[in-house]
N, C-alpha and C positions, 0 to 999 in steps of 0.2 A: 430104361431107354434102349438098353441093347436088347436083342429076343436070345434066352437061354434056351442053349439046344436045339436051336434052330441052324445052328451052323456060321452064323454069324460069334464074333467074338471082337469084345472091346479094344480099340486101338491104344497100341502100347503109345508113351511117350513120342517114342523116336515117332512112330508115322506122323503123332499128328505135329510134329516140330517140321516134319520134311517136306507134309501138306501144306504147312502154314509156309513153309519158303517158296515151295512151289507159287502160291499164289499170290505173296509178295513182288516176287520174280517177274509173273503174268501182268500183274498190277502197272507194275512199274513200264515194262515195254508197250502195256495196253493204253498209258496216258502217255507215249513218246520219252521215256525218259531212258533210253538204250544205253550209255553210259551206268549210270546208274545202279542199272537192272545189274551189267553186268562186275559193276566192281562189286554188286552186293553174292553174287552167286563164286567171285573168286575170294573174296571176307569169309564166304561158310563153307568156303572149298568144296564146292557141288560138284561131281564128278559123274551123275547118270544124266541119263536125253532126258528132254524134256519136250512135252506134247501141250502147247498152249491151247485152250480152250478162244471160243469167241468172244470178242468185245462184248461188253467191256469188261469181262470175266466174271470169274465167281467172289473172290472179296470186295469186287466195287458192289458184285450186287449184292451182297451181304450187308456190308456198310449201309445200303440203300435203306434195306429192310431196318436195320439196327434205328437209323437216324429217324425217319419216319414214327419210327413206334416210341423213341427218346424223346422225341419232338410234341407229339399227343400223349404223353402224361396232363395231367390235370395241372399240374402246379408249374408247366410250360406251356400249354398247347394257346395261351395267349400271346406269347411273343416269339412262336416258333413257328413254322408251316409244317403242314401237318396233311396227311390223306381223311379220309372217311372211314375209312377201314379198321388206320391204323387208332383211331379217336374212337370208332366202337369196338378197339378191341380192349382198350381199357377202358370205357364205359361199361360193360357186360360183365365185367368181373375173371377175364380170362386171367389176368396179370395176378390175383391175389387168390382166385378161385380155388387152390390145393390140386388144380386138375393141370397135367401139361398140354399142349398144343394138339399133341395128338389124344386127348382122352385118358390118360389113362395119370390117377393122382399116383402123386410123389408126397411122401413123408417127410419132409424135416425133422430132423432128428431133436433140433432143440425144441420144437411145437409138443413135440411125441414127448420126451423128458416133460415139459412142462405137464404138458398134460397128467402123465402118469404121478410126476411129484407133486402135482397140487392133489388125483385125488388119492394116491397114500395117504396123505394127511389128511384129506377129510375123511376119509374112511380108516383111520387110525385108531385101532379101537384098544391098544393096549394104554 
């Protein structure tokens, strides 16, 4: 997910716990709830500026993206609304496909184990 040696380097912990308040924060003043917003930034003792992005931010529209594609599962998209989009993107097999969003597959480690332990054993020839 991350590019090695590209100069990019995976975000520790702490960013993405400071990201994740940052946009909690944003959330919170972006539906009106300024009380709120601010007992929760004095709760984690936030102490640097903060630069809000525009409505309705970036975890509402996360959420957006999350619900939509939660919502068109097969074994929901009857009793949920749902986009086109998000309905062919698990029709198509992206969701179960071994390949991520951007192309490029991801191993599971327990698929990979399985795999190699079922063929150990059939190809076990002691």
């Amino acid at each position: 997910m991350y590019a090695k040696g590209k100069g990019s380097s995976v975000p520790s912990d702490a960013q993405a716990r400071e990201k994740l308040a940052l946009y909690v924060y944003e959330y919170l003043l972006h539906v009106g709830a300024q009380k709120a917003a601010q007992t929760f930034l004095s709760e984690i003792r936030w102490e640097k500026n903060i630069t809000l992005g525009e409505p309705p931010g970036f975890l509402h529209s996360w959420w957006c993206v999350f619900w939509d594609l939660y919502c068109a599962a097969p074994e929901r998209r009857d009793t949920c609304e749902h986009s086109s989009e998000a309905k062919a993107f698990h029709d198509y097999g992206f969701v179960n496909s071994g390949y991520g969003v951007n192309g490029i597959a991801h191993v599971s480690t327990t698929s990979t184990f399985l795999f190699v332990g079922r063929w150990s054993i059939l190809n076990d020839t002691k």
